[in-house]
DOKOLPA-78510 format. One line per 10 residues: number of its first residue (from 1); their letters; for each residue x, y, z of C-alpha. Coordinates in steps of 0.001 Angstrom, whole numbers, m for minus. Each point is the difference from the previous one (the first is absolute). Layout:
NUM = a = X:Y:Z ~ ...
***
This chain:
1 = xxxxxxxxxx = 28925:48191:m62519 ~ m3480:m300:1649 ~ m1330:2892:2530 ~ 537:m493:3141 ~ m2039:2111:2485 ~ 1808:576:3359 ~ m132:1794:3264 ~ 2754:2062:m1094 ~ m1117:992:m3528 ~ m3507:989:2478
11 = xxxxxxxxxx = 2196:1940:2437 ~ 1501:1940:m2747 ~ m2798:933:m2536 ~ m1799:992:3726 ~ 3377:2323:747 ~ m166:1653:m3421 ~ m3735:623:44 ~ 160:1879:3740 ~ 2860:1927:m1411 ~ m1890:523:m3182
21 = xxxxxxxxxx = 3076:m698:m1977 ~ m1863:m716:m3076 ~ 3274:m528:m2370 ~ 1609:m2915:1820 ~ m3718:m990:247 ~ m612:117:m3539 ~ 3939:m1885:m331 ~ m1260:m2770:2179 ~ m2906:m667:m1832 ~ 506:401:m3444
31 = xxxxxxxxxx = 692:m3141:m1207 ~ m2042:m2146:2241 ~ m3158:m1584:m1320 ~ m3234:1079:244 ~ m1057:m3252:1456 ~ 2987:473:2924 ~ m1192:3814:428 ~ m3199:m1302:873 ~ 1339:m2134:2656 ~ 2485:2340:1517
41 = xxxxxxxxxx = m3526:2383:201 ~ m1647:m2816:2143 ~ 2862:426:2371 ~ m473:3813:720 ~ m2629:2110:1725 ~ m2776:1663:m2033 ~ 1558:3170:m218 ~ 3448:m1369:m969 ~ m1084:m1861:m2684 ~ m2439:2731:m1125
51 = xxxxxxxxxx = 3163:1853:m235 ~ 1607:m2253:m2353 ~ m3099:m247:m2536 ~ 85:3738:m130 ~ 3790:134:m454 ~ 496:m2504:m2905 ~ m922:m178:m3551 ~ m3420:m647:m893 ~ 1438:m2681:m2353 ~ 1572:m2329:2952
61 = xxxxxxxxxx = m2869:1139:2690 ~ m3127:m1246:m1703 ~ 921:m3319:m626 ~ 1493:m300:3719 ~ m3442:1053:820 ~ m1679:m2588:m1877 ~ 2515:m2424:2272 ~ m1321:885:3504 ~ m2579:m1785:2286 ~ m3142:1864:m1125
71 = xxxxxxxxxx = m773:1240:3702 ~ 4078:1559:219 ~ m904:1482:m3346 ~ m3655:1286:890 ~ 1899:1804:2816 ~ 2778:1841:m2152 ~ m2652:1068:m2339 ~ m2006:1962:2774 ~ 3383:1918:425 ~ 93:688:m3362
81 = xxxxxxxxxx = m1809:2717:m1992 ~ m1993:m329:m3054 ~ 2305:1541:m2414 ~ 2711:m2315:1380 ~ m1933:m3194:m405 ~ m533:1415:m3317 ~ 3386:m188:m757 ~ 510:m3176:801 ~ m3115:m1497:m1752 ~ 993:1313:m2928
91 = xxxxxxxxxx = 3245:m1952:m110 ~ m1925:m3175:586 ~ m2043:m2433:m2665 ~ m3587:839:309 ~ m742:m3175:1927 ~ 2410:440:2664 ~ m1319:3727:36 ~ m3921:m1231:542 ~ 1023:m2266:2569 ~ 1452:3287:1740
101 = xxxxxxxxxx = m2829:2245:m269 ~ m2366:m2936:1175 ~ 1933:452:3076 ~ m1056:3493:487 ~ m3340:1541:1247 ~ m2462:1325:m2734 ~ 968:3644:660 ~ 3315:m640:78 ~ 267:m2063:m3402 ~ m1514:2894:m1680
111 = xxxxxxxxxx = 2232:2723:815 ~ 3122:m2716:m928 ~ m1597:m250:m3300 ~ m385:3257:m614 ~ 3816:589:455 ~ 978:m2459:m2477 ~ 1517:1954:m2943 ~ m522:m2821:m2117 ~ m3620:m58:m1350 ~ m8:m3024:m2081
121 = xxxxxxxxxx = 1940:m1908:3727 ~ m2858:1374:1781 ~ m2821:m1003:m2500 ~ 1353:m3626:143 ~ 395:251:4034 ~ m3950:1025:236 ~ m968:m2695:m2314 ~ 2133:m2872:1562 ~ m2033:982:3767 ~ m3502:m808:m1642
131 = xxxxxxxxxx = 918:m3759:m110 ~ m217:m2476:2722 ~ 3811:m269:1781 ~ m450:m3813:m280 ~ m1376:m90:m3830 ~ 2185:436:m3006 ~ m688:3769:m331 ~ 1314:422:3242 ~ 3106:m1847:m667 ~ 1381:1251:m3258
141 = xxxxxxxxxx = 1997:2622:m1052 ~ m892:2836:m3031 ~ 3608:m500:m1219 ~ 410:m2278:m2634 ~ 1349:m369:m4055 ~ m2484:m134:m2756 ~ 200:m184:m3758 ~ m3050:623:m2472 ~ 234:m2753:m2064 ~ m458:2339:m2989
151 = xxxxxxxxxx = 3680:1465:487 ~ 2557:m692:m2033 ~ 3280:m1884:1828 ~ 1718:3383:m268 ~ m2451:2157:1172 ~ m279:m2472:2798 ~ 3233:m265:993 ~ 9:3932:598 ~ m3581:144:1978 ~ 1414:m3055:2197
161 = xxxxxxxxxx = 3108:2506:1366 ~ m2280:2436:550 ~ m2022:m2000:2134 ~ 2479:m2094:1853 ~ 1247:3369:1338 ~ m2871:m434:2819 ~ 348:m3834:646 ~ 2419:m1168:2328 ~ 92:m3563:m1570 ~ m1263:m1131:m2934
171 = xxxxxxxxxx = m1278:m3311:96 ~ m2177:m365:m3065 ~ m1040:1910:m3308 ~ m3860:121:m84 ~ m1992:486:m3272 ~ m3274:2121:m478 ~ m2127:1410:m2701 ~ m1039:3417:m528 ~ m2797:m456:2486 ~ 2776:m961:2395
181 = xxxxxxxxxx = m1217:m3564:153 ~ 2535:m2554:978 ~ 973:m2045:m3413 ~ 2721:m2006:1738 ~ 3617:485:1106 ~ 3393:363:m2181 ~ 3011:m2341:131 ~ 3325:2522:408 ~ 1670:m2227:m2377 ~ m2665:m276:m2674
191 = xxxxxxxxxx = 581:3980:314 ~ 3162:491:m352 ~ 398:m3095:m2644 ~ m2872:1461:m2498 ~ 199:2272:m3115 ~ m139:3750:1063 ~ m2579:289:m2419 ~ m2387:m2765:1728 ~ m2984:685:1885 ~ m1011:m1047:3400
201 = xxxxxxxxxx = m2709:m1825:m1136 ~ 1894:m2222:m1876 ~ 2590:m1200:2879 ~ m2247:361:3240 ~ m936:m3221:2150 ~ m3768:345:916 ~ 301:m2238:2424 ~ 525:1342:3212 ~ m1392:m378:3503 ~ m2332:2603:1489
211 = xxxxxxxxxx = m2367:1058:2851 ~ m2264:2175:815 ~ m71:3537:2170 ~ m2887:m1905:2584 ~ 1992:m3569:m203 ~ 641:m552:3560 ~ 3527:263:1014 ~ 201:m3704:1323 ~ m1028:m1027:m3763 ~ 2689:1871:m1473
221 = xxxxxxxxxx = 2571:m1440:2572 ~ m915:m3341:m1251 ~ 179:473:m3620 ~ 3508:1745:m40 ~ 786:m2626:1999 ~ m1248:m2730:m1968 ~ 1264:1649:m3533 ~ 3573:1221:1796 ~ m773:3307:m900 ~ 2067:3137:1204
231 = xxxxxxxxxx = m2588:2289:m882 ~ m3818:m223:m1412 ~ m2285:2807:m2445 ~ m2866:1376:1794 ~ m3077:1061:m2177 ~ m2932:1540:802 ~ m3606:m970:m844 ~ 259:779:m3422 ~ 3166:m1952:m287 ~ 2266:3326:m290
241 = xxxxxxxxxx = 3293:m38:1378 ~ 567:2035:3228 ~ 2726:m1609:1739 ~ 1910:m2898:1423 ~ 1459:m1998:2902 ~ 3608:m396:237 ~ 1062:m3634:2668 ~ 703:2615:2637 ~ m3094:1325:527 ~ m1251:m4114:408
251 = xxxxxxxxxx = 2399:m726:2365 ~ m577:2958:2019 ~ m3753:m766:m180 ~ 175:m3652:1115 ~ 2529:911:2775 ~ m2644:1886:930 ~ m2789:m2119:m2 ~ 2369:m2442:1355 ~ 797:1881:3203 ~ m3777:1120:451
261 = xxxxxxxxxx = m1003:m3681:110 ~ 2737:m1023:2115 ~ m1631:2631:2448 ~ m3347:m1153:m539 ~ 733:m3585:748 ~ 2184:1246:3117 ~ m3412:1630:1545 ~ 1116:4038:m885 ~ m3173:1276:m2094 ~ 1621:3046:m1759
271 = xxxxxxxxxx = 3337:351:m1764 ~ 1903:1591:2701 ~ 3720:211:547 ~ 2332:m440:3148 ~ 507:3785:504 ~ m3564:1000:m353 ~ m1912:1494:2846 ~ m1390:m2263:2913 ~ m3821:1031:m1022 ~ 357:m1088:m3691
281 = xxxxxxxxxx = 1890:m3624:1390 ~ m2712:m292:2952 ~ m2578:557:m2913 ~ 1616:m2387:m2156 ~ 410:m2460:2352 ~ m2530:m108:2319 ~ m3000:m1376:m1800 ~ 1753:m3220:m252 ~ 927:175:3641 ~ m4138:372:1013
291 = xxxxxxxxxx = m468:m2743:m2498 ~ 2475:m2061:1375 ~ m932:719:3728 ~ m4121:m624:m1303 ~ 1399:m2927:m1235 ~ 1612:m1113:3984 ~ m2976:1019:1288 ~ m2110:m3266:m2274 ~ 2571:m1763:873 ~ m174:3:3258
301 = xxxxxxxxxx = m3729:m254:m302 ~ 336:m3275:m1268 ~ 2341:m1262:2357 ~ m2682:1037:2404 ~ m2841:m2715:m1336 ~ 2747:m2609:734 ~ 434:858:3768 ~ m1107:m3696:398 ~ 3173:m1254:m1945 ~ 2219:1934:2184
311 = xxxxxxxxxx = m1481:m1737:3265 ~ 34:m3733:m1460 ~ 3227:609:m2538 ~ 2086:2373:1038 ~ 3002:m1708:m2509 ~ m2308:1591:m2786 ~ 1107:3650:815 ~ 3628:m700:m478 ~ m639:m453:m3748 ~ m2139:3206:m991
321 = xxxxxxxxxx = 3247:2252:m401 ~ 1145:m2627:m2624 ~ m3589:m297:m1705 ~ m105:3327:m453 ~ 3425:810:m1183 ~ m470:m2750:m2430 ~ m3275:1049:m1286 ~ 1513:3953:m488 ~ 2907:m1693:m1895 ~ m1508:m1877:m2435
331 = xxxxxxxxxx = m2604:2570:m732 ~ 2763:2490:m982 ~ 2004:m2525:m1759 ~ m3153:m820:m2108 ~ m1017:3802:m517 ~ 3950:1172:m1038 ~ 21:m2906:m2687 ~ m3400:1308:m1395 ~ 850:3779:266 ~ 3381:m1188:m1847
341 = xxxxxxxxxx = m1790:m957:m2842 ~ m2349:2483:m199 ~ 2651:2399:m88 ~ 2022:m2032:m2661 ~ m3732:m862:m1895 ~ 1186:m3377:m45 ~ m3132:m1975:1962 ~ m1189:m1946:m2485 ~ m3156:m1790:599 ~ m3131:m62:1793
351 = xxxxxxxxxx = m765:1061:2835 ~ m1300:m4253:1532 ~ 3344:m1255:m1526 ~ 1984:2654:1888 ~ m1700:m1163:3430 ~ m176:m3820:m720 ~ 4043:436:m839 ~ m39:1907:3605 ~ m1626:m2956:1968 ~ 2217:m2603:m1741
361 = xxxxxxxxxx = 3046:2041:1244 ~ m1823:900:3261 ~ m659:m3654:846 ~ 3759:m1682:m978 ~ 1499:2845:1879 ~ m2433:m596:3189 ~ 646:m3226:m54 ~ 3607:26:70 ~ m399:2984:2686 ~ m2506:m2243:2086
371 = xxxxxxxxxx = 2573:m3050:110 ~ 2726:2461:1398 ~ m2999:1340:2383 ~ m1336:m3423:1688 ~ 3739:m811:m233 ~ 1401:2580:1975 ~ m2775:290:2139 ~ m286:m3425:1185 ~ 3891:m991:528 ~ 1870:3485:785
381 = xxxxxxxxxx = m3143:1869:2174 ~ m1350:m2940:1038 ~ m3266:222:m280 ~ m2569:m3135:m1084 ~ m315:m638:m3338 ~ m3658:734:m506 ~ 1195:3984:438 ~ 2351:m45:m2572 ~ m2821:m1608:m2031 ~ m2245:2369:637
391 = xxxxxxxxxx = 2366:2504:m436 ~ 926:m1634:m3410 ~ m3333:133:m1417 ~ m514:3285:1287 ~ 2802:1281:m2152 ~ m610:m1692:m3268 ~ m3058:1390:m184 ~ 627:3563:1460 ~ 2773:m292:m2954 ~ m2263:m1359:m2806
401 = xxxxxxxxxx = m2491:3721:1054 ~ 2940:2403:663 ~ 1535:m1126:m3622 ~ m3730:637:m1350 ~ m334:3371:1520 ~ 3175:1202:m1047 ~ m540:m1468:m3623 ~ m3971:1072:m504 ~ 430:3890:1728 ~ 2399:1378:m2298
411 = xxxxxxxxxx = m1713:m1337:m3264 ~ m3089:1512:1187 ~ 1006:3244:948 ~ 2132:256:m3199 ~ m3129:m815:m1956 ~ m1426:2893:1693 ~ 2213:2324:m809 ~ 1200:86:3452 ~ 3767:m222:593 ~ 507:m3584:1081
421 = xxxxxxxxxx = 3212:920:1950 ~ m2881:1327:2869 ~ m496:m3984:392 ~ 3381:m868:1554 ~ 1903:1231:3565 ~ m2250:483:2286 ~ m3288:m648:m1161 ~ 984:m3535:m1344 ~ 1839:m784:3416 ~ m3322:1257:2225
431 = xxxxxxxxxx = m2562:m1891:m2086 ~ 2177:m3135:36 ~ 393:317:3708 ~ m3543:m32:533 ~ m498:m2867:m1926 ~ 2676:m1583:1111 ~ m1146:m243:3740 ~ m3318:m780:m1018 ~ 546:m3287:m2047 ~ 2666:m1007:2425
441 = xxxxxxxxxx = m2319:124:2908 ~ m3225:m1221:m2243 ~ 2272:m3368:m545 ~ 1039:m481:3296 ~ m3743:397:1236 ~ m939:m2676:m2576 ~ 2900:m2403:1514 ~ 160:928:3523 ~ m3546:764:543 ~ 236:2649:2113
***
């Protein structure tokens, strides 16, 4: 039966914990998931659910730690001490365990390390922080199951159980040579199903997928993805195996990256989450806002060289809301279809075809969307036909140049090594405003003659 989290399951872990009854704590808990302890520790105050971390097994704890919102975790660590985040590191893979110590300050990450009992855990934890968070290095984990492909199938067999005692899931069998360079990877079956007096060598498949410790994490995303591949060797630069990348860690990684450039394209500058502080969500979000309120300000400004329009053809002003929600619409409709296959690295093509396929689509959709316009315009507000043509044009062209904008700023920036995700929300939506007025008005000077 699933886990079901409930007011009363709160009220009672919250009753035990004030009356310290740790055994009918411990009862409660004991056969609940990790995953579900992490949630029932988003529902308590810092120092209850301090309490629990302290009170469970290191074994349950650390990977309902790896479960919570980074800023509810960040918090439960300063209430911890060094040994005890020692303790729990060293029940964690070593990737889990860098990400954890990333978390903390420099001063504080030492004296963690230093408590760890477990050298070699250590060692790997120090080694994993010198990589990039979003490269390969970053990513992977130290755990893993090699074979020299000098060893015998029995001696193999016996080194494997050895090993596997520190992986939690074995997805593949990797293959390496006394230099520890990666040979290739071993088929389970072909294992079990040689000779016990066969060699590695003679059974191993050396073909087998790869990357790098500086491959960026995107890259690796998109070759697991392309491959179906649960989990991918990393080597180093002289091609020696030092790790790999289990699905997880992807997944995790592009619902990050996901989320971030949801927030980017929503106008908030910094990952930040709902319960963080008002001056880190005013910091995140109000760069945007000045942008967006700069971008009111021109606006306005050109409104302001048509004053003569507004005298002479007043009808004009009633369409500017719809110009300009148009324009903003199309731009981010454009720049999501380009970020989308950016992401996916499926934009195939150059960078002219992409915008002449733009204004085709621009122009049959401002078309139709000019028809409905004059239209509308004409027999339900009533107004003479030459507006809605006016208004027509207007929009098929402020279409045609949001759709290019959209389409042209992402590609660029992403050739620049700039995140194109900075292109949408907002700063799409302002610049298409802008433009937006201004054509519309340009056309109706060039018909009305004002």
């Amino acid at each position: 039966m699933q886990f079901q989290l409930n007011d009363e399951l709160i009220q009672q872990i919250e009753t035990f914990i004030e009356q310290k009854n740790d055994k009918e704590l411990q009862l409660v808990l004991e056969e609940v998931h990790p995953a579900d302890i992490a949630e029932i520790i988003s529902e308590l105050d810092l120092d209850e659910a301090t309490y629990i971390i302290k009170l469970l097994d290191s074994v349950k704890t650390a990977e309902a730690l790896m479960e919570l919102e980074e800023g509810v975790r960040e918090r439960i660590l300063e209430n911890l001490s060094a040994k005890e985040i020692a303790e729990e590191l060293e029940e964690m893979d070593t990737d889990d365990a860098a990400d954890i110590i990333a978390e903390l300050s420099e001063e504080r990450q030492q004296s963690v390390i230093a408590e760890i009992l477990d050298e070699e855990h250590a060692d790997n934890i120090v080694e994993l922080l010198r990589f990039a968070e979003d490269s390969a290095g970053g990513l992977m984990a130290k755990e893993l199951v090699k074979v020299n492909e000098n060893w015998s199938v029995t001696g193999c067999m016996a080194e494997m159980r050895a090993q596997a005692e520190d992986v939690t899931r074995v997805h593949s069998i990797y293959v390496v040579d006394d230099k520890n360079k990666l040979k290739g990877r071993l088929s389970l079956k072909d294992l079990i199903t040689a000779p016990s007096n066969a060699h590695i060598q003679d059974i191993y498949i050396p073909k087998v997928d790869y990357v790098n410790v500086h491959t960026p994490a995107e890259e690796v995303a998109q070759i697991m993805q392309k491959y179906d591949l649960e989990a991918i060797p990393v080597v180093d630069e002289m091609n020696r195996l030092v790790g790999r990348i289990t699905i997880d860690d992807i997944v995790d990684f592009i619902k990050d990256e996901a989320e971030k450039d949801y927030q980017m394209a929503a106008g908030i500058s910094e990952d930040v989450e709902a319960d963080d502080s008002i001056w880190r969500l005013t910091r995140a979000r109000l760069p945007w806002l000045v942008l967006a309120l700069f971008g009111g300000f021109v606006s306005v400004t050109v409104l302001g060289t048509f004053e003569g329009a507004m005298e002479k053809y007043g009808e004009l002003f009633f369409f500017v809301p719809l110009i300009a929600a148009m324009a903003g619409n199309v731009g981010v409709q454009s720049s999501a279809i380009v970020l989308q296959g950016l992401a996916n690295n499926s934009l195939r093509g150059t960078l002219v075809k992409r915008l002449l396929k733009e204004v085709g689509l621009s122009l049959f959709n401002g078309v139709v969307l000019a028809i409905i316009l004059c239209l509308g315009a004409y027999y339900v507000l009533g107004f003479p036909m030459i507006f809605g043509l006016t208004v027509g044009i207007s929009l098929i062209s402020v279409i045609i140049i949001a759709s290019l904008i959209g389409t042209f700023v992402p590609i660029i920036l992403d050739k620049q090594g700039i995140d194109p995700a900075m292109a949408t929300g907002p700063f799409i939506t302002t610049s298409n405003d802008i433009f937006g007025i201004l054509i519309y008005f340009s056309i109706a000077k060039l018909i009305f003659g004002f």
